[in-house]
PLY file of the C-alpha trace (Angstrom):
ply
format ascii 1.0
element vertex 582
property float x
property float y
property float z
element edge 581
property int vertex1
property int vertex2
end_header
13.54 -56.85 -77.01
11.37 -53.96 -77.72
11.20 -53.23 -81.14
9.50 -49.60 -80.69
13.58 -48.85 -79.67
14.91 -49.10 -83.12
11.63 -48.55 -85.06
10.63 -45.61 -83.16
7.17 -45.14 -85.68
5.71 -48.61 -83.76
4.86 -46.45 -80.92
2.13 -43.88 -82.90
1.66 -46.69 -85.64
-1.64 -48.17 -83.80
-3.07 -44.28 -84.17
-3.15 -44.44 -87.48
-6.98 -44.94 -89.01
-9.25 -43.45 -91.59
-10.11 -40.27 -90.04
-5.89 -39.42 -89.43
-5.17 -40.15 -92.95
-7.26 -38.31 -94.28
-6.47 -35.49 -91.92
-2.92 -36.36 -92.92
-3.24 -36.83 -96.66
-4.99 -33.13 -96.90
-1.78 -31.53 -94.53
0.49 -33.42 -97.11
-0.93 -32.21 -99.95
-0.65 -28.76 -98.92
2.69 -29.14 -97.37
4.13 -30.73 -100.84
2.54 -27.49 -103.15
3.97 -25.15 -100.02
7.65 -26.75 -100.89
8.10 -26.20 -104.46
9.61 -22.97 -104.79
10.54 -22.93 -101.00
12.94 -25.92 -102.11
14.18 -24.37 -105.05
14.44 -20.87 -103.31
16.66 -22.56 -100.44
18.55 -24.85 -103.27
19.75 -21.86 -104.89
20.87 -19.80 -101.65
23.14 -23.04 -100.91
24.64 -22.74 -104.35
22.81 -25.83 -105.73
20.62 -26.24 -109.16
17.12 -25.82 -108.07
16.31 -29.84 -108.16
18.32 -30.20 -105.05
15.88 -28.46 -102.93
12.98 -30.74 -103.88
15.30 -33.98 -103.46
15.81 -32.84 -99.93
12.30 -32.78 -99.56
11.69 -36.38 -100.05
14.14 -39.04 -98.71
14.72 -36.69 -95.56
11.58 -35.84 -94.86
9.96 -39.19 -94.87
13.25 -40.76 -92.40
13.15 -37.86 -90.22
9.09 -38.44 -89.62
9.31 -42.50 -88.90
12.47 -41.90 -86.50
11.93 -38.61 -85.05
9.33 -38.05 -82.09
7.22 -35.04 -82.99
3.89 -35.64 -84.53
4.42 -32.27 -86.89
8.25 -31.60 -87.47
8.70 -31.57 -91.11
12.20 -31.85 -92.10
13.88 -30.50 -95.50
16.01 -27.54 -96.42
16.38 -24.28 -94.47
17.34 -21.00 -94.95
19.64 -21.12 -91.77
21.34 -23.88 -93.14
21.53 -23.12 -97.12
23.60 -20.24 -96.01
25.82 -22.10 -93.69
26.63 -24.37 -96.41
27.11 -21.49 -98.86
29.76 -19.58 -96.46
31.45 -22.90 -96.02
31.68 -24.26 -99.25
31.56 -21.53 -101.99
35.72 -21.23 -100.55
36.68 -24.26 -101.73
34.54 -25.10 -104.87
32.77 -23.03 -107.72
29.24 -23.09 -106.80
26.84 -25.26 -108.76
29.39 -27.27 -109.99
30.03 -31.08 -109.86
32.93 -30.64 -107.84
30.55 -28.31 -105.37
27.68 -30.94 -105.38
30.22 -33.35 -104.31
31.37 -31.57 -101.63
28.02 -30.25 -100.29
26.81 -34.19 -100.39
29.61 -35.32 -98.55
29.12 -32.18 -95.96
25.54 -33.56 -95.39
26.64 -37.16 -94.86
29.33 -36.20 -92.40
26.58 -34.06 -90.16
24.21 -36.77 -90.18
26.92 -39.26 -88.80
27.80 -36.24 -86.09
23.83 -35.80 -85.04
23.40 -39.99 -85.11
26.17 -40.07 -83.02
25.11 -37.66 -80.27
21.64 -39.00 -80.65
23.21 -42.52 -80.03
25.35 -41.35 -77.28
22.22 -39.71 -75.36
22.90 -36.09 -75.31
20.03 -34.85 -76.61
19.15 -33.72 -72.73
21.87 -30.89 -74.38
19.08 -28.88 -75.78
17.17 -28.72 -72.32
19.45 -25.87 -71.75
17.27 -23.94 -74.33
14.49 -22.25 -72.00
10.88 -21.79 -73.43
11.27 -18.53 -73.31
14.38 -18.89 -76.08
11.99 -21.17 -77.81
8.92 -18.47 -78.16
11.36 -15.13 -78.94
12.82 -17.57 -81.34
9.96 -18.80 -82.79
8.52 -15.46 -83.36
11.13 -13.53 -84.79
11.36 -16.95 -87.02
7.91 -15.91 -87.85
8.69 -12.38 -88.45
11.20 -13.14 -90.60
9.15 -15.55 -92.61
6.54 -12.94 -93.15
9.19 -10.37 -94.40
10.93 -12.70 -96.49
7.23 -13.04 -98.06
6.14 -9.60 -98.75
8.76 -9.16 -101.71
6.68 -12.40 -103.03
3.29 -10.87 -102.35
3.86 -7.44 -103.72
5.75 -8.81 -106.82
9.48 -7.25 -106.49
12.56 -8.74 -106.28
13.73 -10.37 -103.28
16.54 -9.21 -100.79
19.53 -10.77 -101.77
20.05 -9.57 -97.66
18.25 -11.78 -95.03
18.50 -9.99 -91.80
14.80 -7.90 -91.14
16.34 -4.59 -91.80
17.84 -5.09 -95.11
14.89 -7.10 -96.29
12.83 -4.21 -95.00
14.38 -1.58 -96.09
14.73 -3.23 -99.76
11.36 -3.41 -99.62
10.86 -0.04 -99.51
13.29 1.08 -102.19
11.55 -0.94 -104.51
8.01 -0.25 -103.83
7.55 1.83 -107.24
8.46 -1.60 -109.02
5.01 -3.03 -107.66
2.55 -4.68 -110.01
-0.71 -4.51 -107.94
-1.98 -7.25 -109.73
0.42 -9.55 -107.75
-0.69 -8.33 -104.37
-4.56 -8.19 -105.80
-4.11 -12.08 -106.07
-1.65 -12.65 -102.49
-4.62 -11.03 -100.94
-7.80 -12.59 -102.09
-5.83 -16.18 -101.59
-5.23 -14.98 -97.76
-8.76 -13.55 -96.85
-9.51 -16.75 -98.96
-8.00 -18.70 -96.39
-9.25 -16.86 -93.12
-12.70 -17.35 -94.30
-11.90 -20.70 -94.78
-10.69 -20.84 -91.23
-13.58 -19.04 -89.99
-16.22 -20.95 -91.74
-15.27 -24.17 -92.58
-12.34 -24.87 -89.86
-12.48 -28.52 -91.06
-11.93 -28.12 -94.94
-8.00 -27.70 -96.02
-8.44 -24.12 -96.42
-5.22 -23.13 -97.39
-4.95 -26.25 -100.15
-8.74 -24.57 -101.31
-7.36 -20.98 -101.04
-4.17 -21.55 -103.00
-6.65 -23.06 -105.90
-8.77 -20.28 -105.80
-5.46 -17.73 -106.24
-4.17 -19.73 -109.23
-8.13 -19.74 -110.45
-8.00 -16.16 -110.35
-4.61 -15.80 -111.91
-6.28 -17.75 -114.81
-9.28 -15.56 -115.07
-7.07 -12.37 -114.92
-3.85 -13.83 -117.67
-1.87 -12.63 -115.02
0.99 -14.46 -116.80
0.44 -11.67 -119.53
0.71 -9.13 -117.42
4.03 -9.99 -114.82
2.26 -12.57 -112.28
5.67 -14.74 -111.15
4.50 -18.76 -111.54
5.99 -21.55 -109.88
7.10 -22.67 -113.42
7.92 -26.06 -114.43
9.82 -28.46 -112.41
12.15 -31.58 -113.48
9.98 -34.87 -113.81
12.28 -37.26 -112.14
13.00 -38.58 -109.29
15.90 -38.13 -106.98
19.25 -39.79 -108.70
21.44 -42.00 -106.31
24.92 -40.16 -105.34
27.51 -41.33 -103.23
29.45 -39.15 -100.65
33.47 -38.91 -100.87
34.74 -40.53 -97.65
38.30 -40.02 -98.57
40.62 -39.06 -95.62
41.40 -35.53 -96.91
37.84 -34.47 -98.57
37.02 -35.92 -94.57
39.45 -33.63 -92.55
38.66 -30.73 -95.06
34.67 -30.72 -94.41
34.34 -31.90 -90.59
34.68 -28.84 -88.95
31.64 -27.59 -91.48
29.94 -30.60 -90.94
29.75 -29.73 -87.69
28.34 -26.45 -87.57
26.03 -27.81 -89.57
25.11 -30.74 -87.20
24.74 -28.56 -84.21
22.66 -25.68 -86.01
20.37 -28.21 -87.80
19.68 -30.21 -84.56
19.12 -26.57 -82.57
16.63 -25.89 -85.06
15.02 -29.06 -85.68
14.59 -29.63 -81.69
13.33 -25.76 -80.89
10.56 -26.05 -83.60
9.62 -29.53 -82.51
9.51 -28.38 -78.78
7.41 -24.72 -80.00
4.74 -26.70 -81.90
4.86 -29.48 -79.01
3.53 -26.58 -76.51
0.52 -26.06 -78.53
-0.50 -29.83 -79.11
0.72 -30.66 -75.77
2.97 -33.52 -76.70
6.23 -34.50 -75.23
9.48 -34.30 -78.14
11.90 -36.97 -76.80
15.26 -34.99 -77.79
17.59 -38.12 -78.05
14.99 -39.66 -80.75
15.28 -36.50 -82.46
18.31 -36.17 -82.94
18.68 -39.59 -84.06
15.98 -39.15 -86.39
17.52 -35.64 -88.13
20.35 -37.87 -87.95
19.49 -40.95 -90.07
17.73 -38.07 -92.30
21.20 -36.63 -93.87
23.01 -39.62 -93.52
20.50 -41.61 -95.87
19.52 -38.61 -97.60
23.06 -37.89 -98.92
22.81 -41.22 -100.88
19.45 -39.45 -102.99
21.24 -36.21 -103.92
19.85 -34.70 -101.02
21.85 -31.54 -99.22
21.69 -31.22 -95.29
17.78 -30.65 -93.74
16.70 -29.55 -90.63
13.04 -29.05 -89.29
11.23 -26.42 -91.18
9.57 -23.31 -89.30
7.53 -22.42 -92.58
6.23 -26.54 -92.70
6.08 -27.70 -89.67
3.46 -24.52 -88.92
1.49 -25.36 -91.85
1.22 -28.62 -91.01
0.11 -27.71 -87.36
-2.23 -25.59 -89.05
-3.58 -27.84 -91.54
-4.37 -29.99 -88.70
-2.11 -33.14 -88.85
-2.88 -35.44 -86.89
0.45 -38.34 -87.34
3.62 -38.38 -88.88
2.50 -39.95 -91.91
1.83 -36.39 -93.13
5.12 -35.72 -93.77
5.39 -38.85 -95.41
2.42 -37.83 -97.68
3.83 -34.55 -98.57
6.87 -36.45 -99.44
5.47 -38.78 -101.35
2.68 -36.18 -103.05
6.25 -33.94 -103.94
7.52 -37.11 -105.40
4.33 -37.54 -107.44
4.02 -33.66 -108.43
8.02 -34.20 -109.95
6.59 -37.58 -111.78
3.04 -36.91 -112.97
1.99 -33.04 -113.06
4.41 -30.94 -112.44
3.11 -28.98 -115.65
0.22 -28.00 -113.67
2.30 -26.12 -111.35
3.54 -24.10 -113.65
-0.26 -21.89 -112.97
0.42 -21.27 -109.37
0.82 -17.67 -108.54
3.98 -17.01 -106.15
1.87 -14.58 -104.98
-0.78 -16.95 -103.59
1.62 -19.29 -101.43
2.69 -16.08 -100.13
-0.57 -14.81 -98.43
-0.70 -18.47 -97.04
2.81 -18.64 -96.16
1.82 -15.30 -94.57
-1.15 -16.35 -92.39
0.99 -19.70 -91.22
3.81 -16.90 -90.23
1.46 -14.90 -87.68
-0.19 -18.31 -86.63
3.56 -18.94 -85.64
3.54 -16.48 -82.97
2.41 -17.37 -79.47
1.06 -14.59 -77.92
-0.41 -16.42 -75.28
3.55 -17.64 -73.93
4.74 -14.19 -74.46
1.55 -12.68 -72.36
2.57 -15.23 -69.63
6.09 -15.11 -69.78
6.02 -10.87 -69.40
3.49 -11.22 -66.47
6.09 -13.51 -64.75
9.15 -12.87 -64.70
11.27 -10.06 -65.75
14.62 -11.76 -66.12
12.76 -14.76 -68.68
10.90 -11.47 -70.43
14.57 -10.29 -71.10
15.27 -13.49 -72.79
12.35 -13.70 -74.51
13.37 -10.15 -75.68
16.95 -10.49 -76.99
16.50 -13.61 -78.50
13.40 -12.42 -80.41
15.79 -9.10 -81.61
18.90 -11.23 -81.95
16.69 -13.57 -84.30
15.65 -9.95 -86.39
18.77 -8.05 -86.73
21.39 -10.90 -87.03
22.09 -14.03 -88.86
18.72 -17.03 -87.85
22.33 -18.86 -87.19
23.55 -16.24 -84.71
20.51 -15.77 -83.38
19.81 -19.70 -81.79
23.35 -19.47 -80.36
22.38 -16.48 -78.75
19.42 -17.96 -77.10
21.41 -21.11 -76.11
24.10 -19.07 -74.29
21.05 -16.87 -72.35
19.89 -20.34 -71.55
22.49 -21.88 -70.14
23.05 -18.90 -68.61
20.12 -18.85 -66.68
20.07 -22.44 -65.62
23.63 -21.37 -64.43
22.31 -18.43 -62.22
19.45 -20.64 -61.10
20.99 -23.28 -60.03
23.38 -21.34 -58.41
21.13 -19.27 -56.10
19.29 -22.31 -54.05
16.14 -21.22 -52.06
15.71 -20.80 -48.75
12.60 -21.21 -46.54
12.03 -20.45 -42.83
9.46 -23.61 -41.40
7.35 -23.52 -38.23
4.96 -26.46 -37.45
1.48 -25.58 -38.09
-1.00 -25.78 -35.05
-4.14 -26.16 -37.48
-2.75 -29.30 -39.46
-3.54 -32.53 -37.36
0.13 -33.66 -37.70
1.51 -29.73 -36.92
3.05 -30.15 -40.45
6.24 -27.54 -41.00
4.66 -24.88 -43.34
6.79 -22.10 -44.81
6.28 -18.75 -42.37
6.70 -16.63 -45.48
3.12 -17.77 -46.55
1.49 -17.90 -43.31
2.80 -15.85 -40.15
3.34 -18.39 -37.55
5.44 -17.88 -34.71
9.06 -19.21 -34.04
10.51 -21.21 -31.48
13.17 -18.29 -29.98
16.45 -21.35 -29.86
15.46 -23.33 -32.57
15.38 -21.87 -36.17
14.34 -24.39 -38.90
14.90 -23.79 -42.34
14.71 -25.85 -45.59
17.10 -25.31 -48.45
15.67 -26.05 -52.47
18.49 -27.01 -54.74
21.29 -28.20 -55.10
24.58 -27.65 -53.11
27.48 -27.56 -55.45
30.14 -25.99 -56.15
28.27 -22.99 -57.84
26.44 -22.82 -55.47
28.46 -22.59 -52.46
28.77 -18.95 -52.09
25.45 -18.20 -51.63
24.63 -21.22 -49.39
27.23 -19.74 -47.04
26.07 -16.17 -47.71
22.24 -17.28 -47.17
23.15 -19.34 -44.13
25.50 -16.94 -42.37
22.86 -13.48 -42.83
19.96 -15.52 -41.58
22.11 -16.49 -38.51
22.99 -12.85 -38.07
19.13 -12.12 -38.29
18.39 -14.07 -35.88
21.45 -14.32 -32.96
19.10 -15.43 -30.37
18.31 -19.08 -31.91
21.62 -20.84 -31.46
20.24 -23.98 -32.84
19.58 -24.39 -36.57
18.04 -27.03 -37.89
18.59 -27.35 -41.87
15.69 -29.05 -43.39
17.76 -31.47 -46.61
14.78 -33.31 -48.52
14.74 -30.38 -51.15
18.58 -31.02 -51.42
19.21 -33.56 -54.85
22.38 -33.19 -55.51
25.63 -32.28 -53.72
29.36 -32.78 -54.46
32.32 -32.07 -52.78
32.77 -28.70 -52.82
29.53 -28.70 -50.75
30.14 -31.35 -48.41
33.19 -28.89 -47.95
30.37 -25.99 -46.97
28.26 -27.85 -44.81
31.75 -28.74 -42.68
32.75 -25.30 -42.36
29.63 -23.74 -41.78
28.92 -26.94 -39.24
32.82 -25.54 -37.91
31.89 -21.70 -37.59
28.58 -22.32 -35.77
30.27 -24.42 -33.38
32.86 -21.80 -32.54
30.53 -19.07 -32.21
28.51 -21.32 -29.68
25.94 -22.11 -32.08
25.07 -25.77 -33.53
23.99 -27.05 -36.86
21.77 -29.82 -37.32
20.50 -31.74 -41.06
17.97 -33.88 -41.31
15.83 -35.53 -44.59
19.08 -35.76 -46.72
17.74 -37.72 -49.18
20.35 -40.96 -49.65
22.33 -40.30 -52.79
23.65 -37.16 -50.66
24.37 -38.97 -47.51
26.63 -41.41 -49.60
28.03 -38.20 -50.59
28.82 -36.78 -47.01
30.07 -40.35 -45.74
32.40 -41.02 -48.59
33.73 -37.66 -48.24
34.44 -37.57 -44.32
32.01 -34.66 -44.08
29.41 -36.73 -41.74
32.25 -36.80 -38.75
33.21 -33.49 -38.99
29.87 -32.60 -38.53
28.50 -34.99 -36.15
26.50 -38.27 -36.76
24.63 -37.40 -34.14
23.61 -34.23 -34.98
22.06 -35.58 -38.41
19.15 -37.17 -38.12
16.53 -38.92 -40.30
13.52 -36.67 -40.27
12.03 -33.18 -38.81
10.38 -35.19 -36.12
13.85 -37.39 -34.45
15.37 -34.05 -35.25
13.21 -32.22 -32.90
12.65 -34.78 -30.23
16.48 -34.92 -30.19
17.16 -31.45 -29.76
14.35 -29.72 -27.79
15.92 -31.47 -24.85
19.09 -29.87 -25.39
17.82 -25.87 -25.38
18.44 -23.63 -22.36
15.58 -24.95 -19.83
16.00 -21.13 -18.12
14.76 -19.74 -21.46
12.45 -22.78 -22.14
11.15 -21.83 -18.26
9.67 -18.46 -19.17
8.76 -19.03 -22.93
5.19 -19.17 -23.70
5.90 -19.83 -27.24
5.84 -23.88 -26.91
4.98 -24.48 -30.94
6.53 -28.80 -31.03
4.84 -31.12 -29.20
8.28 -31.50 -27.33
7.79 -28.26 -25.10
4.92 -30.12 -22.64
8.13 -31.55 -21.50
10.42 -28.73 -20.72
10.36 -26.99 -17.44
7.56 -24.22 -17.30
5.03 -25.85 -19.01
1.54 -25.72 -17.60
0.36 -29.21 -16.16
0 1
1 2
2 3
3 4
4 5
5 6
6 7
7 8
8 9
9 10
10 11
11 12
12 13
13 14
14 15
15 16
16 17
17 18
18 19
19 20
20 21
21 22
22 23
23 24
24 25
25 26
26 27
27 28
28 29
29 30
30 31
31 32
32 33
33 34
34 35
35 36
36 37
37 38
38 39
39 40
40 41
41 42
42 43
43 44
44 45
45 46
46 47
47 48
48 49
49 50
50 51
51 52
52 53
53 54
54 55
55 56
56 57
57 58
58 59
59 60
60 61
61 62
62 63
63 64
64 65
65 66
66 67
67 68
68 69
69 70
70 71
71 72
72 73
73 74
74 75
75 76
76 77
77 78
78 79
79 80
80 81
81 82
82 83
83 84
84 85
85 86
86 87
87 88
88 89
89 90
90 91
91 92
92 93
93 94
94 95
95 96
96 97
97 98
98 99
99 100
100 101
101 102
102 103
103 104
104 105
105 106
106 107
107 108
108 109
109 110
110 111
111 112
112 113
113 114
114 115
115 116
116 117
117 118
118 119
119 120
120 121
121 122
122 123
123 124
124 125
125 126
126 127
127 128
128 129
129 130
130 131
131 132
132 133
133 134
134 135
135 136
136 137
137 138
138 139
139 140
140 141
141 142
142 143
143 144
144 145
145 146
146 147
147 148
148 149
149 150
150 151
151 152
152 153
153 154
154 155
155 156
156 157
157 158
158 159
159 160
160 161
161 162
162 163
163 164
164 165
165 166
166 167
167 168
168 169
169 170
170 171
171 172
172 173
173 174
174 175
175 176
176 177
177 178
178 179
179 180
180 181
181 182
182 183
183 184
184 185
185 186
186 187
187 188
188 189
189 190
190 191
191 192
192 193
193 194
194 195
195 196
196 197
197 198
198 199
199 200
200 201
201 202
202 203
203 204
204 205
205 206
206 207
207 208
208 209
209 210
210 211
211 212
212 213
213 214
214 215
215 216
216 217
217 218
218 219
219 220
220 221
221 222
222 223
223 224
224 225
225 226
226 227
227 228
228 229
229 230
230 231
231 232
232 233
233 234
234 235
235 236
236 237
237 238
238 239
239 240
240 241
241 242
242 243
243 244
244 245
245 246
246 247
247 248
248 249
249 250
250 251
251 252
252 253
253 254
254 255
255 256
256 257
257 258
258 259
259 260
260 261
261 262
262 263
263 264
264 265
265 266
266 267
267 268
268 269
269 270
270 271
271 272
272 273
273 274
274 275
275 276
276 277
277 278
278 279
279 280
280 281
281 282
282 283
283 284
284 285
285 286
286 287
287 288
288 289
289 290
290 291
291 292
292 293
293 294
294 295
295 296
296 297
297 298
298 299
299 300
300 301
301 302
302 303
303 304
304 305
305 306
306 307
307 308
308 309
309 310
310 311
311 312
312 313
313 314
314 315
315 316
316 317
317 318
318 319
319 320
320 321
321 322
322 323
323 324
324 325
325 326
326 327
327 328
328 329
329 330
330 331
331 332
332 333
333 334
334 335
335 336
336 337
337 338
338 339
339 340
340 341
341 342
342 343
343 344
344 345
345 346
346 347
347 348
348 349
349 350
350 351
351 352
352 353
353 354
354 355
355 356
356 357
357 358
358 359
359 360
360 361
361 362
362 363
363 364
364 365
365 366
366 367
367 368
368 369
369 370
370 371
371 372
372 373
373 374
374 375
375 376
376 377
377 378
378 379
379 380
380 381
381 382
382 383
383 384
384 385
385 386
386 387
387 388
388 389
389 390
390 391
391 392
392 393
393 394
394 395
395 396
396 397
397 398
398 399
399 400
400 401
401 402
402 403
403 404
404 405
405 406
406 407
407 408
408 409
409 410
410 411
411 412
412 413
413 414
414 415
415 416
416 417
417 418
418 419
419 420
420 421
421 422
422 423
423 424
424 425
425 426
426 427
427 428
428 429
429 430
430 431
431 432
432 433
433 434
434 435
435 436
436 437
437 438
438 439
439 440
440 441
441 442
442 443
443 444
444 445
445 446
446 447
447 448
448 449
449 450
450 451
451 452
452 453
453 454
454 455
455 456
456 457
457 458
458 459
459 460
460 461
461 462
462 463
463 464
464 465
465 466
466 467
467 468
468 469
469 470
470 471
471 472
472 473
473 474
474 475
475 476
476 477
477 478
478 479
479 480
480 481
481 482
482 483
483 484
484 485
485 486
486 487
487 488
488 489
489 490
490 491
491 492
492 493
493 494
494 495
495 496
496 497
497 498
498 499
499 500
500 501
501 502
502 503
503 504
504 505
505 506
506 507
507 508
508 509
509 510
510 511
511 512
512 513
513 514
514 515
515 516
516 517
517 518
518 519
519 520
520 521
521 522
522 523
523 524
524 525
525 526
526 527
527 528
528 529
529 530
530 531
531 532
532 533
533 534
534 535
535 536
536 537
537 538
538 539
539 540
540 541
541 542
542 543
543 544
544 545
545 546
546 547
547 548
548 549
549 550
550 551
551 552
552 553
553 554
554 555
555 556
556 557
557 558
558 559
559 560
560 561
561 562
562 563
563 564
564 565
565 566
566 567
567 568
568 569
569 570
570 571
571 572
572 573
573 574
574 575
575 576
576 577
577 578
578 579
579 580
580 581
C-alpha cells in the first residue's frame, strides 16, 4: 500500500535539506510577522475577538501544508471568507459572543467535513472549469484590491469599513487631510527598503530585513509619540481546545452556510494554488487540495480556529520570499506560535505602516503581466474573460467575483466543446508515406469525388448542431465530391445523441446520392456506435479501420468516366483506375 496516498507530505519529504530550510525558515519568519494584524484584521471583520485570527493561523496552516499539494499555498483566514461568515452568522447570534464563537466553530467544522468529502469523492477535476484566464483577472484584481486595502495603512487613516475598490478608493480620498506624513515617510523607506533588497541582494530575506529597518526607523523617529499605528501587543497563549456543537438542529441551522463557505474557500484556495503554480511551474493536484483545506477546518475547529482558505496576501509572499517546500508554512506557523509564547512584546514596535509597503510590493508582484500580454495577443474571447473577471473582482464582492469567473468558465468550455473543428486532408506528395496534411496550412490539391475531412472533438449532444451544420455546408461547398470520407481519430468521446447524427447525416447523404464513410474511430466510440445500432444503419462496410483501407476501399468505387479524364491522381490508388498513364 502506498503510504504517500494518505500522507500526502512523503512525496516532497526526501526534498527537504539544509539549503530548503533555511530558504524555508527565512519565508516563515516573514510570513508569521506578515500575519499578525492581517489575522486580527480578518478576526474582527468575521465578528471574532482578535485572538481568533492568529489561532487560524496555526493548526490550519500547518494541516493544510502536509496534505495539500502546492509547494506555496498558505492557508489561514481571508477576507472573502470573514465576511461570508459575518453575513451568515451575525443573524442568528450577537457577534463576539460565546454563543457566536460557538456557532462560527461549528460553521468551520461542518465546511471542512463538506470540502473532505468532495476531496474524498474525487471532484476536485470541478475546478478545471476555472480557465487561466479566470485565474490571472482574478488574481490581479485580488492584487489590486490588496494594494488598496493597504494604502489606508500606509498613509495612516482609517480604513474603509467598505471593501469593494470604489468605496475603499473613494474613502481614501475623503480622508486624505487626516494624513500624518510621518506614517507614509516610514511605509516608504520600508518598500524602497525592500526593492533594493531585491535588486541587490536577491538572496537575503529582504522584506524580513526591510520590515526591521521600518520599525528601526519608527524607533529613531518616536513615531509612537507622534500617531505611528503599532502592531500592539498580542495574547501570549496558545490556541485553547473547543469543541464544535454537532447537535441535529445547530446542524440543519448552519449547513447551508457551511456550504457557501466550503465551496468559496476551496475556489479560492485552488485558484491561488493554480496562479502561483504557473510561475514555479508545478502541477496542484485539485483532489489533494481539497482534501487538504479540508482536514484544515475540520481539525482546526477543535483549536478555536474559524474557517481558512489559501491566502492571496501569503501565499505571494511566500513565493516571493523564495520558499522552496511546504515546511514554510509550517515554520510560519510554528514562528506565529512562538511570537504568541515568547515575544510578542516586541511586536508591539512594528509600524503598520511598514508591513504595508511590503504587503504593497508582494501585491504588484501578484500581477502577471506576462499571462495577461499573452492572453490579449491570443484570443479575444479569453481577453474578455480575463477582463470581466478582473472588473467583477474590483467593483463587487471577492465572493461574487470567483463565481463570476466560474460561470465565464464553464461557459466557455461549454461553447468549446460545443463547436468541434473541422479540417479538410489531402495526402502529401513530399512526405515518403503521402501523409494526410491539413490543406488549410499547405495548398494541396483535392481528389474531385473524394473529400476527406477530420473532425477534433467530441460529438455529443451539444455538439450536434454544429456537426450537422459543419457537415452539411461543406457538402454544399463542394457538390461535385459525392464521397466523404470522415477522418474519427480526433473524435474521444461520443454518446447517443451523436451516434443519432452520424445515422442521419449517413441517411441524407445516401438519399441525395452521396455516401459517408468513417474511419480511425478510436474504440471506446465504436462500442458506442455498436451498442447503439448506429454501425448498421450506417454500414459496416463503409467504416473502416484507417485512412489507408478507407481509401483502397473506396477509390475503386468512384465514377471511372471521371477517374478517365482526371489528371489529379493524389492516392496511390489512382495508377489503377482507367486513364492512368502506363
Amino acid at each position: 500500500m502506498d503510504a504517500a496516498k494518505f500522507f500526502p507530505f512523503l512525496r516532497w519529504w526526501s526534498r527537504v535539506n539544509r539549503r530548503t530550510m533555511r530558504a524555508d525558515i527565512m519565508a516563515g519568519i516573514t510570513g508569521a510577522i506578515i500575519v499578525l494584524p492581517q489575522g486580527v484584521a480578518f478576526a474582527m471583520i468575521a465578528g471574532l475577538p482578535p485572538e481568533y485570527g492568529l489561532y487560524s493561523a496555526i493548526v490550519p496552516t500547518i494541516i493544510a501544508a502536509l496534505f495539500g499539494s502546492s509547494r506555496h499555498l498558505i492557508s489561514g483566514p481571508t477576507m472573502a471568507i470573514s465576511i461570508v461568515i459575518f453575513t451568515t452568522i451575525s443573524p442568528l447570534s450577537s457577534p463576539g459572543s460565546a454563543e457566536y464563537i460557538q456557532m462560527v466553530i461549528t460553521l468551520t467544522f461542518i465546511a471542512g467535513l463538506f470540502q473532505l468529502s468532495l476531496g474524498i469523492a474525487r471532484l476536485g477535476a470541478l475546478v478545471n472549469f476555472v480557465s487561466h484566464s479566470v485565474v490571472v483577472g482574478f488574481t490581479a484584481g485580488a492584487a489590486i484590491l490588496i494594494g488598496a486595502g493597504q494604502l489606508s495603512n500606509l498613509f495612516g487613516v482609517p480604513g474603509s469599513k467598505r471593501h469593494a475598490f470604489v468605496h475603499v478608493l473613494t474613502d481614501l480620498i475623503h480622508r486624505m487631510p487626516e494624513i500624518n506624513f510621518l506614517v507614509p515617510a516610514i511605509g516608504l523607506v520600508t518598500l524602497i527598503a525592500a526593492l533594493l533588497f531585491r535588486k541587490y541582494l536577491p538572496r537575503w530575506p529582504g522584506m524580513l530585513f526591510a520590515m526591521i529597518i521600518g520599525s528601526l526607523l519608527a524607533v529613531v523617529l518616536r513615531s509612537g509619540e507622534h500617531g505611528v499605528r503599532l502592531v500592539g501587543s498580542l495574547p501570549a497563549h496558545l490556541p485553547p481546545f473547543s469543541f464544535p456543537d454537532l447537535s441535529t438542529s445547530a446542524v440543519r441551522e448552519l449547513a447551508p452556510a457551511a456550504l457557501a463557505v466550503a465551496m468559496l474557500g476551496l475556489t479560492e484556495a485552488v485558484s491561488i494554488a493554480r496562479s502561483v503554480a504557473t510561475r514555479s511551474h508545478q502541477r496542484i493536484d485539485s483532489n489533494q487540495e481539497f482534501i487538504g483545506q479540508g482536514l484544515s477546518n475540520v481539525i482546526g475547529s477543535f483549536f478555536s480556529s474559524y474557517a481558512s482558505s489559501g491566502s492571496f496576501t501569503r501565499t505571494g509572499l511566500n513565493y516571493e520570499a523564495r520558499a522552496k517546500t511546504p515546511m514554510a508554512a509550517v515554520y510560519s506557523a510554528a514562528f506565529l506560535a512562538v511570537i504568541l509564547l515568547l515575544i510578542a512584546p516586541l511586536t508591539a514596535y512594528l509600524p503598520i505602516a511598514s508591513m504595508a509597503g511590503i504587503l504593497l510590493l508582494v501585491a504588484y508582484n501578484l500581477i502577471d503581466f506576462h499571462h495577461i500580454k499573452a492572453i490579449i495577443r491570443t484570443s479575444r474571447s479569453e481577453a474578455a474573460v480575463l477582463a470581466v473577471t478582473f472588473l467583477a473582482t474590483l467593483l463587487v464582492e471577492l465572493e461574487f467575483a470567483i463565481y463570476v469567473g466560474v460561470l465565464l468558465s464553464l461557459l466557455l468550455y461549454l461553447n468549446r466543446t460545443s463547436h468541434p473543428h473541422f479540417v479538410t486532408l489531402a495526402p502529401d506528395p513530399e512526405s515518403d508515406r503521402r501523409s494526410f496534411i491539413n490543406i488549410a496550412k499547405k495548398p494541396l490539391p483535392e481528389c474531385p469525388q473524394l473529400k476527406v475531412i477530420r473532425m477534433d472533438g467530441s460529438l455529443f449532444f451539444g455538439a450536434v448542431d454544429h456537426f450537422s451544420q459543419e457537415l452539411r455546408s461543406i457538402t454544399r461547398q463542394s457538390p461535385e465530391q459525392a464521397h466523404i470520407l470522415l477522418v474519427g481519430s480526433g473524435i474521444n468521446f461520443i454518446d447517443v445523441a451523436g451516434c443519432e447524427a452520424l445515422a442521419e447525416e449517413a441517411h441524407r447523404l445516401h438519399v441525395s446520392g452521396r455516401k459517408l464513410y468513417l474511419c480511425s474511430l478510436k474504440g471506446d466510440v465504436t462500442d458506442v456506435l455498436r451498442r447503439g445500432g448506429c454501425m448498421k444503419r450506417i454500414g459496416e462496410e463503409n467504416i473502416f479501420r484507417s485512412k489507408m483501407e478507407a481509401i483502397a476501399r473506396i477509390v475503386p468505387q468512384l465514377d471511372s468516366e471521371r477517374c478517365r479524364v482526371c489528371t489529379v491522381r493524389i492516392f496511390n490508388e489512382c495508377a489503377q483506375m482507367p486513364g492512368a498513364k502506363t
